[in-house]
C-alpha positions, 0 to 999 in steps of 0.5 A, a space after each residue: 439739388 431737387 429730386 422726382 418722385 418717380 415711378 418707383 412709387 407712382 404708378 397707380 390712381 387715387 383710392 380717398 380724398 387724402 391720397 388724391 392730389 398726393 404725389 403718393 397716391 399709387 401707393 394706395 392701390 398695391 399689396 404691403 409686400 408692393 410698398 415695402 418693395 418700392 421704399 427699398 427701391 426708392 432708398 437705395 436710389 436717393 441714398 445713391 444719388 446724393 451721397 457717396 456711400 456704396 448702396 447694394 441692393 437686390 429687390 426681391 432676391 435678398 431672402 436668403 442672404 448667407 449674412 443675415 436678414 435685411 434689404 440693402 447695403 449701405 457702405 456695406 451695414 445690413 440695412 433693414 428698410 420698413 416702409 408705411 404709408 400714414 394711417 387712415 381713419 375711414 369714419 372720421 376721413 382723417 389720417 392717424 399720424 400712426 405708421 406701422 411697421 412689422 417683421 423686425 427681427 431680434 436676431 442679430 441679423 441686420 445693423 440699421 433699421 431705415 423706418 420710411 414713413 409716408 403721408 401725402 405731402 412728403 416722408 420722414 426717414 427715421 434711422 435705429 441702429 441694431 444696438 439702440 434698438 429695443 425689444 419687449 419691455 425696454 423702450 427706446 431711450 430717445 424715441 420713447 417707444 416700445 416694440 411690440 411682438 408680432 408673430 415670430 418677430 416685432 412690431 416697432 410703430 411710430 407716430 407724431 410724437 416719436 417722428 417728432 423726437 426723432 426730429 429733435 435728437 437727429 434720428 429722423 428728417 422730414 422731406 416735403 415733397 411738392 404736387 408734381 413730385 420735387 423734393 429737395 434733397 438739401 440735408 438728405 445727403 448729410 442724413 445719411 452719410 452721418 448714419 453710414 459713415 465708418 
């Protein structure tokens, strides 16, 4: 089955010459809190449409969830999505490989941690689950990454080397999506109902 891009993260122009032909380039254009909605949105559809798994989501309303903090549902697990488009060196005119991700709270007060990390030729979905993931000076066995503290919460960064870990232990997959927006979604479906099943 192939899926669009939609317009839950196109909406806008192109701001360089790596996002221009890209199918993400409206992406460029809006505030973090716009794409980290929009990755939230654009996961509980993907993950609705080809999995069985219940998916809830609320868009901005889940800021006082009595249960803990996180975005959406999925077969009822708090799950905390971080969206991060590539890094951008703008002397070099080069992406970095490098996605930042920030608010990950220690608390326990989510189950999964859904990483969304965009460049302009596809996405890579990377899954921790509360348990696996590190905090302060542990690093992540598998990832081999440490988070770092940022404000009252942590920072978790991921780069080509971490993705690529993630890739060969089953933590991430890589979707590759075509100029006009299609994307197959022949082992998306798989991802997800292995990382949310009961």
């Amino acid at each position: 089955m192939n899926m669009n891009i939609n317009e839950t993260l196109i909406k806008y122009t192109h701001t360089n010459e790596v996002w221009y032909k890209s199918p993400f380039k409206g992406l460029k254009e809006v505030s973090n809190d716009d794409i980290g909605e929009r990755g939230e949105d654009f996961l509980q559809k993907v993950i609705s449409d080809v999995t069985e798994l219940s998916v809830t989501w609320d868009g901005n309303n889940n800021t006082s969830n009595d249960d803990g903090i996180y975005d959406i549902k999925v077969n009822k697990k708090r799950t905390e999505v971080k969206t991060a488009t590539v890094g951008y060196n703008k002397k070099t005119k080069k992406v970095t490989n490098t996605y930042q991700h920030e608010n990950i709270y220690e608390e326990d007060i989510w189950d999964n941690l859904l990483l969304l990390d965009i460049k302009p030729e596809g996405f890579y979905i990377t899954h921790i689950e509360y348990n696996d993931m590190c905090f302060g000076d542990e690093v992540h066995p598998i990832l081999k990454k440490k988070s770092t503290k940022h404000l009252s919460a942590w920072k978790f960064d991921t780069s080509r080397a971490v993705l690529q870990r993630g890739l060969e232990n089953g933590y991430t997959i890589y979707v590759e999506v075509n100029s006009d927006g299609t994307y197959s979604t022949e082992n998306i479906g798989e991802f997800f109902e292995r990382h949310f099943s009961d």
